[in-house]
PDB file as gemmi writes it, atoms N, CA and C in Angstrom:
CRYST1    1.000    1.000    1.000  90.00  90.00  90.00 P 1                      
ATOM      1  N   UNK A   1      26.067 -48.850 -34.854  1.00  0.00           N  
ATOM      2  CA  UNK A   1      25.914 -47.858 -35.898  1.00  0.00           C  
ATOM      3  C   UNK A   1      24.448 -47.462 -35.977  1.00  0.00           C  
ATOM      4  N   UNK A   2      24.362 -46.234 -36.322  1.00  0.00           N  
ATOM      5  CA  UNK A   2      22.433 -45.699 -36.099  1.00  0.00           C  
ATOM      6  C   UNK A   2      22.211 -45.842 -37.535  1.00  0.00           C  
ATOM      7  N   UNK A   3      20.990 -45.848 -37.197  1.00  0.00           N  
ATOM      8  CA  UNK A   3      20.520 -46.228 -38.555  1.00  0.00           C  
ATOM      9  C   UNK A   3      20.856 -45.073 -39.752  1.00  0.00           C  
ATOM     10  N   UNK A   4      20.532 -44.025 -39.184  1.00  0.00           N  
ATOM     11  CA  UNK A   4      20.769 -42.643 -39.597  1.00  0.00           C  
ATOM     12  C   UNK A   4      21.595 -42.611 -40.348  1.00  0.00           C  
ATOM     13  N   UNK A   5      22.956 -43.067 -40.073  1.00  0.00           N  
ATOM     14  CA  UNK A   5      24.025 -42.713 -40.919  1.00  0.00           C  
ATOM     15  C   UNK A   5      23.764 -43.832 -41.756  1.00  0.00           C  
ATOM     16  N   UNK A   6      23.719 -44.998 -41.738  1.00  0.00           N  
ATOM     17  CA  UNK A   6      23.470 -45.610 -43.165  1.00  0.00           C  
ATOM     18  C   UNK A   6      22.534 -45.475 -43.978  1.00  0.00           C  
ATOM     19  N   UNK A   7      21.228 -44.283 -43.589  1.00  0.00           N  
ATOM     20  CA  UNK A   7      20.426 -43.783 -44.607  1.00  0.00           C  
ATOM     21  C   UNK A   7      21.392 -42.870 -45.074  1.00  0.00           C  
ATOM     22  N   UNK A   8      22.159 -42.079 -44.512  1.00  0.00           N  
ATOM     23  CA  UNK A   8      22.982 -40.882 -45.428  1.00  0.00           C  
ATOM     24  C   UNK A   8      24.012 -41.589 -45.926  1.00  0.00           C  
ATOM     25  N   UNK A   9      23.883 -42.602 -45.572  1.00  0.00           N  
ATOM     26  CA  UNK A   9      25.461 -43.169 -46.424  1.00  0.00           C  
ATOM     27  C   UNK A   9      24.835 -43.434 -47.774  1.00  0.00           C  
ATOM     28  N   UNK A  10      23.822 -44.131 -47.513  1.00  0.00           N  
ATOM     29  CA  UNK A  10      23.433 -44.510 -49.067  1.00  0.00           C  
ATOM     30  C   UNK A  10      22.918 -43.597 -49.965  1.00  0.00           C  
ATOM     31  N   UNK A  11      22.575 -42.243 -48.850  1.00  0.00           N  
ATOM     32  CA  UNK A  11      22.194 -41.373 -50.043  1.00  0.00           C  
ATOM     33  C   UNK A  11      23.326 -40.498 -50.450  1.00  0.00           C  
ATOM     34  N   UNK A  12      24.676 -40.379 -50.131  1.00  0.00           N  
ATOM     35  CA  UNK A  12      25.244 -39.789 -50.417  1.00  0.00           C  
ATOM     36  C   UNK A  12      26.439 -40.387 -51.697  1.00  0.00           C  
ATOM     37  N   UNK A  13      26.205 -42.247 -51.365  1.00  0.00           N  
ATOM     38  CA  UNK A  13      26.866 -43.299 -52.270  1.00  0.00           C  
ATOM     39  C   UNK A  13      25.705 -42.959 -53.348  1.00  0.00           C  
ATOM     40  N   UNK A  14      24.819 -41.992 -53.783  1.00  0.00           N  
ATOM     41  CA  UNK A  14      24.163 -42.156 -55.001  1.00  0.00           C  
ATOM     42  C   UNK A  14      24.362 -40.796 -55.772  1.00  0.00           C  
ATOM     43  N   UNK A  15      25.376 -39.528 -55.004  1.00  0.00           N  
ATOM     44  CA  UNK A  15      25.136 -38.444 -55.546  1.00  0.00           C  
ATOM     45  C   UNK A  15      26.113 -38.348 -56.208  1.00  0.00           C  
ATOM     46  N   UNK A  16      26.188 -37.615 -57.477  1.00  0.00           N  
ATOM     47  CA  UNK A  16      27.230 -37.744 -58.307  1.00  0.00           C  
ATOM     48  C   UNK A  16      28.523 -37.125 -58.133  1.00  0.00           C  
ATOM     49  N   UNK A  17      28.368 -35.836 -57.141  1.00  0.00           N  
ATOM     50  CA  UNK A  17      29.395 -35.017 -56.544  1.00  0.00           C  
ATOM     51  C   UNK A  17      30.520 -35.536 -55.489  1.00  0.00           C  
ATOM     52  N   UNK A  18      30.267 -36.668 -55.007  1.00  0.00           N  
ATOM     53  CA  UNK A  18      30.557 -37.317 -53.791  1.00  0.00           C  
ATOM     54  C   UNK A  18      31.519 -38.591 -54.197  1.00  0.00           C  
ATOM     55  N   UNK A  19      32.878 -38.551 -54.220  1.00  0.00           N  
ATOM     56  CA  UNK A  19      33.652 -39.270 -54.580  1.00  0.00           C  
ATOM     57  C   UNK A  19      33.956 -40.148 -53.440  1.00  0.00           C  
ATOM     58  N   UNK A  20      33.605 -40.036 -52.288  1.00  0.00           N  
ATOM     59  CA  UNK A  20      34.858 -40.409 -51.105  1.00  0.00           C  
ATOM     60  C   UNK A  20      34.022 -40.649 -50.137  1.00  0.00           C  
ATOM     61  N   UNK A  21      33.243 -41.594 -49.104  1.00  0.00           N  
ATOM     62  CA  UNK A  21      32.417 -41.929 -47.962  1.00  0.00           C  
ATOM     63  C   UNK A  21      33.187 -42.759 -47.519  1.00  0.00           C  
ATOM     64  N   UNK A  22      33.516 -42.407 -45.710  1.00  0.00           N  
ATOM     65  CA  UNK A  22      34.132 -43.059 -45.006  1.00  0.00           C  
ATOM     66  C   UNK A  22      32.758 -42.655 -43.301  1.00  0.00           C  
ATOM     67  N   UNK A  23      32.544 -44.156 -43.022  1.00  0.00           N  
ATOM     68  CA  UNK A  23      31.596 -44.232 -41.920  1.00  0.00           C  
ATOM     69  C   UNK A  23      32.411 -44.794 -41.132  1.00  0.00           C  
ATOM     70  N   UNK A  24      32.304 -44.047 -39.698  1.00  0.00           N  
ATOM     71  CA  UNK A  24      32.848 -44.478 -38.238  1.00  0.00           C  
ATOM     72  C   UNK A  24      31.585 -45.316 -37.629  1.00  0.00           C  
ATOM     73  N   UNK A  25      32.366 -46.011 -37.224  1.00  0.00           N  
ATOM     74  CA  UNK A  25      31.769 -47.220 -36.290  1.00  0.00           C  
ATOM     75  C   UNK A  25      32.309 -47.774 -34.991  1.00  0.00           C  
ATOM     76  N   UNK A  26      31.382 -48.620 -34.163  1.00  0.00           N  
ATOM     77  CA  UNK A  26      32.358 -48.956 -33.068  1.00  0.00           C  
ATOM     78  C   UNK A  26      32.124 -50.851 -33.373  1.00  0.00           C  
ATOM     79  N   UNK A  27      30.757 -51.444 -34.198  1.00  0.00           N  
ATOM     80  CA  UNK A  27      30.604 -52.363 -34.261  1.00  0.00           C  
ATOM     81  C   UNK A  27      31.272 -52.699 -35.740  1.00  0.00           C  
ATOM     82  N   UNK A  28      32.261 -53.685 -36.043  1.00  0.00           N  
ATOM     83  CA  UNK A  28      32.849 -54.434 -36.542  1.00  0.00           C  
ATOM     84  C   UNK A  28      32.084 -54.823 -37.377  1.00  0.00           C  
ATOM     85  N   UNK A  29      31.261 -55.739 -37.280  1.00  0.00           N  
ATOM     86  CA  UNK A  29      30.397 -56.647 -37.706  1.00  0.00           C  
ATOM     87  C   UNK A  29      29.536 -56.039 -38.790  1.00  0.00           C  
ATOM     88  N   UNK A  30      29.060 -54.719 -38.401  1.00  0.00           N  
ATOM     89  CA  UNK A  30      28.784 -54.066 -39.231  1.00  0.00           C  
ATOM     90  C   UNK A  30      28.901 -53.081 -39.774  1.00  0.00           C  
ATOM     91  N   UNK A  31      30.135 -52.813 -39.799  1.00  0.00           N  
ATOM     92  CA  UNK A  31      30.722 -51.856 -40.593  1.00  0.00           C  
ATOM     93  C   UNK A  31      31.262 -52.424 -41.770  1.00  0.00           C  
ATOM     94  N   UNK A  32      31.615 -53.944 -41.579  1.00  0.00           N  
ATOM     95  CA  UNK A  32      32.222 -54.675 -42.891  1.00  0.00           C  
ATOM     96  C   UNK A  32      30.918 -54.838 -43.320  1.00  0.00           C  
ATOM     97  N   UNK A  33      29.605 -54.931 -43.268  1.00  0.00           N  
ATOM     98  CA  UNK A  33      28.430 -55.451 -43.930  1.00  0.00           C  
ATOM     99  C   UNK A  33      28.043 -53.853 -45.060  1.00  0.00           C  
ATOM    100  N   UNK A  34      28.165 -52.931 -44.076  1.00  0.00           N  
ATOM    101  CA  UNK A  34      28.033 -51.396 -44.669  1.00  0.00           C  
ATOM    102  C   UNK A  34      29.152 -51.802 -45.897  1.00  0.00           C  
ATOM    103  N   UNK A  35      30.147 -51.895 -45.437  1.00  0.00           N  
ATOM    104  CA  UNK A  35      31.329 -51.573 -46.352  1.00  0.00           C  
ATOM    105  C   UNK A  35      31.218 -52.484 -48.160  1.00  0.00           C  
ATOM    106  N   UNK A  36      30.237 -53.517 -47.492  1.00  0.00           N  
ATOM    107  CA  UNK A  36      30.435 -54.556 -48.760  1.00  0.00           C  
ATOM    108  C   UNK A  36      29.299 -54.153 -49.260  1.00  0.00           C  
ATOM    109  N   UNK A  37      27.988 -53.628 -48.667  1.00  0.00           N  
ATOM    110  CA  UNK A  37      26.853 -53.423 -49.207  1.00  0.00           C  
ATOM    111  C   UNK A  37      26.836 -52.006 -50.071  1.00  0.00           C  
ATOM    112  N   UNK A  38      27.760 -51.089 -49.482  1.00  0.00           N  
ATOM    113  CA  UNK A  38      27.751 -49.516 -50.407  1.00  0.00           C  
ATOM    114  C   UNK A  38      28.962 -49.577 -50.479  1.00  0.00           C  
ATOM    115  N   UNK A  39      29.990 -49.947 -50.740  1.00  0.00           N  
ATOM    116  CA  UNK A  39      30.986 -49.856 -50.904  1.00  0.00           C  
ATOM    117  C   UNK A  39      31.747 -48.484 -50.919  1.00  0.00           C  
ATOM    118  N   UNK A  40      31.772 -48.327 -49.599  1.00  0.00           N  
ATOM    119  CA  UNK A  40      32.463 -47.067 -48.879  1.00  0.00           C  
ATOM    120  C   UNK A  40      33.713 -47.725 -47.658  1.00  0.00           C  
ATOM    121  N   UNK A  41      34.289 -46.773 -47.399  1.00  0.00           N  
ATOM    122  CA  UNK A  41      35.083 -46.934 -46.237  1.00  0.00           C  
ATOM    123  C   UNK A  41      34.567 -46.616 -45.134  1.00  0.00           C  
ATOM    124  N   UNK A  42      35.131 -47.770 -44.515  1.00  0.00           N  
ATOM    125  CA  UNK A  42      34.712 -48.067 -42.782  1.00  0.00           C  
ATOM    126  C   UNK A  42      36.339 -47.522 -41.928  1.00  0.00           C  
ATOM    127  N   UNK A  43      35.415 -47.212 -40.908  1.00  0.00           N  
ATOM    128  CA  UNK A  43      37.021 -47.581 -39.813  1.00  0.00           C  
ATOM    129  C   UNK A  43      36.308 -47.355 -38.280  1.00  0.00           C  
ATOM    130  N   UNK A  44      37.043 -47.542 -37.366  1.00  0.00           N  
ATOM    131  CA  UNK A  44      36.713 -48.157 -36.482  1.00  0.00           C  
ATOM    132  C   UNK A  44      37.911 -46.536 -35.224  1.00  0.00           C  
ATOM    133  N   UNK A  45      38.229 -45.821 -35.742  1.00  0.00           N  
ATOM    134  CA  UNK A  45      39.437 -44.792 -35.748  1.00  0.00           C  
ATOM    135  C   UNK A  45      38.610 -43.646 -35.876  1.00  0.00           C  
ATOM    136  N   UNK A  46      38.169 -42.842 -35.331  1.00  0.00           N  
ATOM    137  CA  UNK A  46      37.627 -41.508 -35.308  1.00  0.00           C  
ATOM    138  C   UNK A  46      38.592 -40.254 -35.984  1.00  0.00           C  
ATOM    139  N   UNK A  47      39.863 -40.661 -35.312  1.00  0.00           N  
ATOM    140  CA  UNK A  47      40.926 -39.991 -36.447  1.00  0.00           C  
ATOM    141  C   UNK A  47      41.169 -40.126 -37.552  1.00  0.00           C  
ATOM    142  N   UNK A  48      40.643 -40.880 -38.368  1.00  0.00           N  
ATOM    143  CA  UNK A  48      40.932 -41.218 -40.020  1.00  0.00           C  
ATOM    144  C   UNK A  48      39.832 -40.198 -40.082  1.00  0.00           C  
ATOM    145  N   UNK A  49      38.851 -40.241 -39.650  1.00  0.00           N  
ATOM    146  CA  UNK A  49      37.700 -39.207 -39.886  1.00  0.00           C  
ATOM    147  C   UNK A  49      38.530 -37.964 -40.147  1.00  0.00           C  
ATOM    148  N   UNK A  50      38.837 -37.114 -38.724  1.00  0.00           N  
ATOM    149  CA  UNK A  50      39.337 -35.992 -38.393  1.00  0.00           C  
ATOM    150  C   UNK A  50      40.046 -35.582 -39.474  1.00  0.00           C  
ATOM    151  N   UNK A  51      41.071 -36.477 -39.602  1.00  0.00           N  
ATOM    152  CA  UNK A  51      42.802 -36.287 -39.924  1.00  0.00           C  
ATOM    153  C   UNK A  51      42.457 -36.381 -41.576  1.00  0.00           C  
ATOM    154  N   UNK A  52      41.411 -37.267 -41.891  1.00  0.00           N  
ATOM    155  CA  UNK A  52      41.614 -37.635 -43.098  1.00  0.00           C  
ATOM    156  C   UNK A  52      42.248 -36.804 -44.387  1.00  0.00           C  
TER     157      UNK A  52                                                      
END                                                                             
C-alpha cells in the first residue's frame, strides 16, 4: 500500500461530507492495520471498488 493513499485516507476519514472509505490493497497485513487504525474498509478485491 503507498503511502499516499493512507495520507488521503486519513484525510478524507476527517471530512465531514465523507460517509464511506474503502482502500484497495494487495498487502493483508496492512490493510487490517489501516482498517483498525481509521476505521474504514479494506478489501483485497478491486471489484468491491468498481462495483461498489
Amino acid at each position: 500500500m503507498a503511502v499516499i493513499g493512507v495520507y488521503h485516507a486519513s484525510l478524507l476519514n476527517n471530512h465531514p461530507k465523507v460517509n464511506r472509505i474503502m482502500v484497495f490493497g494487495r498487502n493483508e497485513t496492512k490493510l487490517q492495520k489501516l482498517k483498525e487504525e481509521l476505521n474504514v474498509e479494506v478489501t483485497q478485491n478491486i471489484e468491491d471498488i468498481l462495483l461498489g
